[in-house]
Backbone bond lengths (Angstrom), bond angles and torsions (degrees), N, CA, C in turn:
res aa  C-N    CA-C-N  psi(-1)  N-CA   C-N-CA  omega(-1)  CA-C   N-CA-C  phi
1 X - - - 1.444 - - 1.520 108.71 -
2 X 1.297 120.97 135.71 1.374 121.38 -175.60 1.738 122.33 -84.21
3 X 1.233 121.90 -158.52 1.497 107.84 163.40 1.122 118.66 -99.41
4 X 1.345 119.80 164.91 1.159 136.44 -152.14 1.358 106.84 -132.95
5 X 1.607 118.97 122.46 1.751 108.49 -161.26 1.276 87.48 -146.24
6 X 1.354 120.11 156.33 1.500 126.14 172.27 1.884 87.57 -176.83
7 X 1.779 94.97 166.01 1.298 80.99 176.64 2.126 84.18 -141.08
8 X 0.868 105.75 145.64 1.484 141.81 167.55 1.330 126.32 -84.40
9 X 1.377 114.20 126.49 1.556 121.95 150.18 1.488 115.83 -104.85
10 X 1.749 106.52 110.89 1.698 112.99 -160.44 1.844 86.02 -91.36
11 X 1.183 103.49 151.65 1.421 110.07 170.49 2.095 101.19 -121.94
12 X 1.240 86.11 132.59 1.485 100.58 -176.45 1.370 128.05 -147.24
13 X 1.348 103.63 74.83 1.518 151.02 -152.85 1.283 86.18 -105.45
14 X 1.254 124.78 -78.53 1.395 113.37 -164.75 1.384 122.64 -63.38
15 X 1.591 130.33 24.30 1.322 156.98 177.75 1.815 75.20 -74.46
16 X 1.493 109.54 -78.51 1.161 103.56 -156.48 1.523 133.71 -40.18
17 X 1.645 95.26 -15.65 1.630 100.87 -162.68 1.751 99.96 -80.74
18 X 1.382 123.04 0.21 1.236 104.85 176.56 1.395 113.26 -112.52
19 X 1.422 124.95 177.03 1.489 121.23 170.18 1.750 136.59 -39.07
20 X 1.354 120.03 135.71 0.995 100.19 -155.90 1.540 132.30 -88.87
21 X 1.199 101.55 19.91 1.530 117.47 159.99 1.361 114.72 -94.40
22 X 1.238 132.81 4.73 1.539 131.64 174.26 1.274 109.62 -124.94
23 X 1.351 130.57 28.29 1.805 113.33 -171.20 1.670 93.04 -98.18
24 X 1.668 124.80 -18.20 1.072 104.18 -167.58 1.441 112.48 -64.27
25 X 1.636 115.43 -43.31 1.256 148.92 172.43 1.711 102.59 -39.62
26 X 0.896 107.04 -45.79 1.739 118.60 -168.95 1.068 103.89 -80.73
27 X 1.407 122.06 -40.24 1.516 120.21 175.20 1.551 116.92 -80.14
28 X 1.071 105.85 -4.37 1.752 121.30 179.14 2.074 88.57 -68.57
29 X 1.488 92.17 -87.61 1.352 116.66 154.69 1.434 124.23 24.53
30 X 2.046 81.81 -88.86 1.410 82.28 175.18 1.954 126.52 -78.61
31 X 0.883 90.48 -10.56 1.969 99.29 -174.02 1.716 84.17 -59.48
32 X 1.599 110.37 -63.41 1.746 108.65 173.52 1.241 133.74 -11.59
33 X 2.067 87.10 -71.93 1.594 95.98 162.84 1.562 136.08 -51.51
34 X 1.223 99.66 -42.47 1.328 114.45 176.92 1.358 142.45 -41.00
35 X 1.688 90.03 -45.66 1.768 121.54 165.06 1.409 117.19 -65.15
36 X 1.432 102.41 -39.38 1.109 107.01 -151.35 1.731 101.02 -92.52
37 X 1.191 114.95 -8.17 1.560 109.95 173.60 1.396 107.98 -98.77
38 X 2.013 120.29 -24.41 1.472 116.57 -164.62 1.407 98.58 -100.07
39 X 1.612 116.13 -2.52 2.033 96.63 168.23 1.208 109.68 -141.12
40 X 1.066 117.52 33.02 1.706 140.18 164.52 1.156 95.55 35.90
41 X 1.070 110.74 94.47 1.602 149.57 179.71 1.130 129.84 -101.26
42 X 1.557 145.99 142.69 1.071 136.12 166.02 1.917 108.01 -99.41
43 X 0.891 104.60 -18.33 1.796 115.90 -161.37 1.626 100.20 -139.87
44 X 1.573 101.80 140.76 1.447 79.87 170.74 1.961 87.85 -145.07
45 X 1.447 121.60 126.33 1.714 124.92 169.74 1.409 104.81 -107.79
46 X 1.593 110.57 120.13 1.086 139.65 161.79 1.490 108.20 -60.64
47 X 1.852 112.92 141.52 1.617 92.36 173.75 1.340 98.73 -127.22
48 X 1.641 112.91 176.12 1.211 129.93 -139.10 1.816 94.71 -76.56
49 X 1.256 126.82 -25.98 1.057 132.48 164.14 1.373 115.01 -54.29
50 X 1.049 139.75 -23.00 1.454 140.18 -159.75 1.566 96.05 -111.27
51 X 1.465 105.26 -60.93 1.270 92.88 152.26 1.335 150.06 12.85
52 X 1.594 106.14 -88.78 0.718 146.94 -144.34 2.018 101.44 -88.18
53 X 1.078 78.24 -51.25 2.053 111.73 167.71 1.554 108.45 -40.52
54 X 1.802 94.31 -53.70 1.390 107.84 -172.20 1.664 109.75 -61.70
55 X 1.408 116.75 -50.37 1.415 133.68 -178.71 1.629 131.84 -88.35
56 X 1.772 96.78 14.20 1.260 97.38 -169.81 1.517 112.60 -71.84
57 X 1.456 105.87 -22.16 2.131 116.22 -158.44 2.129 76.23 -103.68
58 X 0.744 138.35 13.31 1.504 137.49 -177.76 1.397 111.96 76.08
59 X 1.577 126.96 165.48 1.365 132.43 -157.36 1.273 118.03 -64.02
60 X 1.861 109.62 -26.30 1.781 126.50 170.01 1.441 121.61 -49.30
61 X 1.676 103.55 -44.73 1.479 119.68 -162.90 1.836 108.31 -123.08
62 X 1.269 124.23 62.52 1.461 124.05 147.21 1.781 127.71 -37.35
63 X 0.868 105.16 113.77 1.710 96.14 165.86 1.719 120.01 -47.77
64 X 1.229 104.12 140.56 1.390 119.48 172.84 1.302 128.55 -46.38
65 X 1.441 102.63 -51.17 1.675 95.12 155.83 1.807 105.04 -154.65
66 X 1.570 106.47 -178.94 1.585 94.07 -154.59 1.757 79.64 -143.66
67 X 1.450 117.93 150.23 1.588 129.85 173.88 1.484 96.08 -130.46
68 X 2.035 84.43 112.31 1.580 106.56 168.02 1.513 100.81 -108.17
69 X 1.714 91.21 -169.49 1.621 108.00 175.86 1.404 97.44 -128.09
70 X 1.062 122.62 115.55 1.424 128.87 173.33 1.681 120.64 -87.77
71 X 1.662 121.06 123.49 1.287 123.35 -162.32 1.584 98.30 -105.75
72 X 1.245 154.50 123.04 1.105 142.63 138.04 2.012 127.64 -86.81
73 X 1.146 106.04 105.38 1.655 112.64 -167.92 1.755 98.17 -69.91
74 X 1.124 108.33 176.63 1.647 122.26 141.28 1.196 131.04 -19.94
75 X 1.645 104.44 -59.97 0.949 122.98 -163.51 2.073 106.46 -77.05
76 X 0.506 99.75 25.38 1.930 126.17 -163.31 1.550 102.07 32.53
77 X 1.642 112.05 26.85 1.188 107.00 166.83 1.805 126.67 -78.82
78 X 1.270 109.69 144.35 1.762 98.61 -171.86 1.671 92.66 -109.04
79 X 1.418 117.09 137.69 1.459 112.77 160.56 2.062 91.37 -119.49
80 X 1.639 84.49 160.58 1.365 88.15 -168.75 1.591 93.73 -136.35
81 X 1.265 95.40 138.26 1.435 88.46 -164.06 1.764 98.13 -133.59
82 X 1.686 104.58 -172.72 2.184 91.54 178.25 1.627 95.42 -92.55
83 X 1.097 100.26 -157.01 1.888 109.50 -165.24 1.543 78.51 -99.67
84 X 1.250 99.89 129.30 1.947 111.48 177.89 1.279 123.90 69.46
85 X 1.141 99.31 20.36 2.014 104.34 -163.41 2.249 85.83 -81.20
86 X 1.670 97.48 -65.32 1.172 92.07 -172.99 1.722 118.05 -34.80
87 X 1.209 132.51 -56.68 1.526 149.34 -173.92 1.608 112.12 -45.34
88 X 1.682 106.92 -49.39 1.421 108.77 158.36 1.414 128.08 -49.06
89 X 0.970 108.90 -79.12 1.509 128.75 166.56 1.574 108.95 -18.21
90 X 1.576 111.18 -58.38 1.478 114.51 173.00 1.622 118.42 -53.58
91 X 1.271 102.75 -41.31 1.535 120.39 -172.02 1.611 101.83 -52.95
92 X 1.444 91.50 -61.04 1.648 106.48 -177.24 1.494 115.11 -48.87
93 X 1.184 99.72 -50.38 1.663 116.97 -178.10 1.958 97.37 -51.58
94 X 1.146 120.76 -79.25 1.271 133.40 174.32 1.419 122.85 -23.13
95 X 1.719 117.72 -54.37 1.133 133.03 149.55 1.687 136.65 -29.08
96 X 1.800 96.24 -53.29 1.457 88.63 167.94 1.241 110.02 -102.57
97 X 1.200 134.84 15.92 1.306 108.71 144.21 1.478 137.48 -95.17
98 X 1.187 105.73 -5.12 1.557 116.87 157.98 1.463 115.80 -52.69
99 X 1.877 104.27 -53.75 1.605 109.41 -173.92 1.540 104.06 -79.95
100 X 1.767 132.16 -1.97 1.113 117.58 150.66 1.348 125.26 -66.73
101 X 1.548 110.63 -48.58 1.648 126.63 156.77 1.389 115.17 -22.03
102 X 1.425 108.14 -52.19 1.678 118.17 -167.70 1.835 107.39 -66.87
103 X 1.604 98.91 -46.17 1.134 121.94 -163.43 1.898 104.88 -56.19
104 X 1.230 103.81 -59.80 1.584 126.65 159.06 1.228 133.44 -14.12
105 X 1.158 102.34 -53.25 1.729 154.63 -177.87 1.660 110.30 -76.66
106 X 1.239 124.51 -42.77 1.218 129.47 -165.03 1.755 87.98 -106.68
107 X 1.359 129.63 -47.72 0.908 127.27 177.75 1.638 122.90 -53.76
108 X 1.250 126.26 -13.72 1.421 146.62 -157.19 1.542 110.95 -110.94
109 X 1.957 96.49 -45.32 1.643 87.70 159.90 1.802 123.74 -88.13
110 X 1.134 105.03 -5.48 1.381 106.45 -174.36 2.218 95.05 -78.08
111 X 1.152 93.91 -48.33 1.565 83.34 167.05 1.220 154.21 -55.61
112 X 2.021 91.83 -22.82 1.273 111.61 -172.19 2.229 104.67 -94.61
113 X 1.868 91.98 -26.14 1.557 81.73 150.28 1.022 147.35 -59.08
114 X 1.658 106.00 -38.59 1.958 126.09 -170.70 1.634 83.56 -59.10
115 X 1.331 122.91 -65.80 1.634 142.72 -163.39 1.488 105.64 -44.79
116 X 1.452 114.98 -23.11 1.428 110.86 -175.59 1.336 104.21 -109.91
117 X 1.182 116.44 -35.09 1.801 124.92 172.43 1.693 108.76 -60.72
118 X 1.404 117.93 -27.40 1.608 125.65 167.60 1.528 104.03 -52.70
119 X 1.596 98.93 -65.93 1.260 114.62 -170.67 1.467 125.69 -31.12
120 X 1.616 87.54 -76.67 1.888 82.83 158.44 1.374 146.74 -36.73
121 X 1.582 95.03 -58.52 1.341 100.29 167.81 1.747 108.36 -48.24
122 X 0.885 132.97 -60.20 1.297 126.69 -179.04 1.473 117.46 -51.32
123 X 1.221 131.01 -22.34 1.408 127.58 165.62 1.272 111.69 -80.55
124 X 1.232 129.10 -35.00 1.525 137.98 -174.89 1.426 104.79 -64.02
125 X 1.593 107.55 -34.77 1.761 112.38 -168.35 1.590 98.42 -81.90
126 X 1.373 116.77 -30.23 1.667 123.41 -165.29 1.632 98.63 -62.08
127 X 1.880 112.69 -46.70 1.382 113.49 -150.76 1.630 76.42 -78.33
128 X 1.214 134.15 -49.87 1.585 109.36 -154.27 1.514 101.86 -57.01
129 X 1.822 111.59 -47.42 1.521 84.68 -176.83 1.427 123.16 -76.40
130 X 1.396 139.68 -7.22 1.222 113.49 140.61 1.036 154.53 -88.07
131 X 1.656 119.34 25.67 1.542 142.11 148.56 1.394 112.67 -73.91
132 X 1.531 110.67 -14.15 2.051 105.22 -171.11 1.621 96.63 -123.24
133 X 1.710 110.64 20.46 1.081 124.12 168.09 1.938 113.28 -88.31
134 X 0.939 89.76 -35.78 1.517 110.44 -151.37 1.684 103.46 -112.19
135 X 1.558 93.22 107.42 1.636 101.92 177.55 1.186 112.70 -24.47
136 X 1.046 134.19 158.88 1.581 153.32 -154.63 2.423 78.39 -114.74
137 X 1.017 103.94 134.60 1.535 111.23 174.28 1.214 99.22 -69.40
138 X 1.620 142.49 132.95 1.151 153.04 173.35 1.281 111.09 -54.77
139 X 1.627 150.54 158.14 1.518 137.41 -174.04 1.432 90.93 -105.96
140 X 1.446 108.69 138.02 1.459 114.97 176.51 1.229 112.39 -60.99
141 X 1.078 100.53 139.69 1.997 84.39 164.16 1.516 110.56 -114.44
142 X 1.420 74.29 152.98 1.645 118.23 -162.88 1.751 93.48 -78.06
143 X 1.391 108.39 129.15 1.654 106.21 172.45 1.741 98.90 -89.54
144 X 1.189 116.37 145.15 1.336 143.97 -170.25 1.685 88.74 -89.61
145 X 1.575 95.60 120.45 1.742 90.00 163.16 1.602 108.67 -76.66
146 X 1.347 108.66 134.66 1.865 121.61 157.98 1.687 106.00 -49.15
């Protein structure tokens, strides 16, 4: 069975009809319900975007109604997500791993300098000790004119 996508405008009005410290909860709820009767579902994960949607005006005051995109997999799980939420998320995702990429990258030549700045130093230390190896050449001497 393939996926299953549609996108929805949930109305969640009847948030209001309960107390007003629970409508955010209720409106969680119902988006749940919602999915779960319009794409015959066994499971339904809310995402942090929707969430987020739900709790933006605080847990008292939910919006009236909210337009997701609803995913149903194989797995007859539904995630429900906002319109473009998934695409961000990817973007973001993509992003830091580039600037990990970058990070990697800068980290690799900075090592491969220390590794060459060793280097030298280690040849520089070799010639002194084999310049304080090696008799110093005696000074000719100079005959004194009579």
């Amino acid at each position: 069975m393939a996926n299953l996508e549609r996108i929805y405008t949930i109305p969640l009005k009847d948030a209001y009809e309960h107390p007003r410290n629970k409508r955010g909860k209720r409106a969680i709820r119902l988006i749940q319900a919602f999915a779960l009767r319009h794409m015959k579902a066994g499971d339904v994960r809310v995402s942090e975007g929707v969430n987020s949607a739900i709790l933006r005006d605080g847990i008292e005051k939910p919006p009236r109604r909210i337009k997701v995109r609803m995913v149903k997999g194989d797995d007859a799980l539904v995630r429900v997500w906002l319109i473009g939420e998934e695409e961000t998320i990817k973007e973001t995702a993509d992003k830091k791993k580039k600037e990990g990429e970058d990070k990697k990258k800068t980290e690799e030549q900075a090592k491969k300098a220390a590794d060459a700045k060793k280097a030298e130093e280690k040849k520089a230390e070799e010639a002194k000790k084999a310049a304080a190896a090696k008799p110093a050449p005696a000074p000719a001497q100079v005959a004194k004119p009579k």
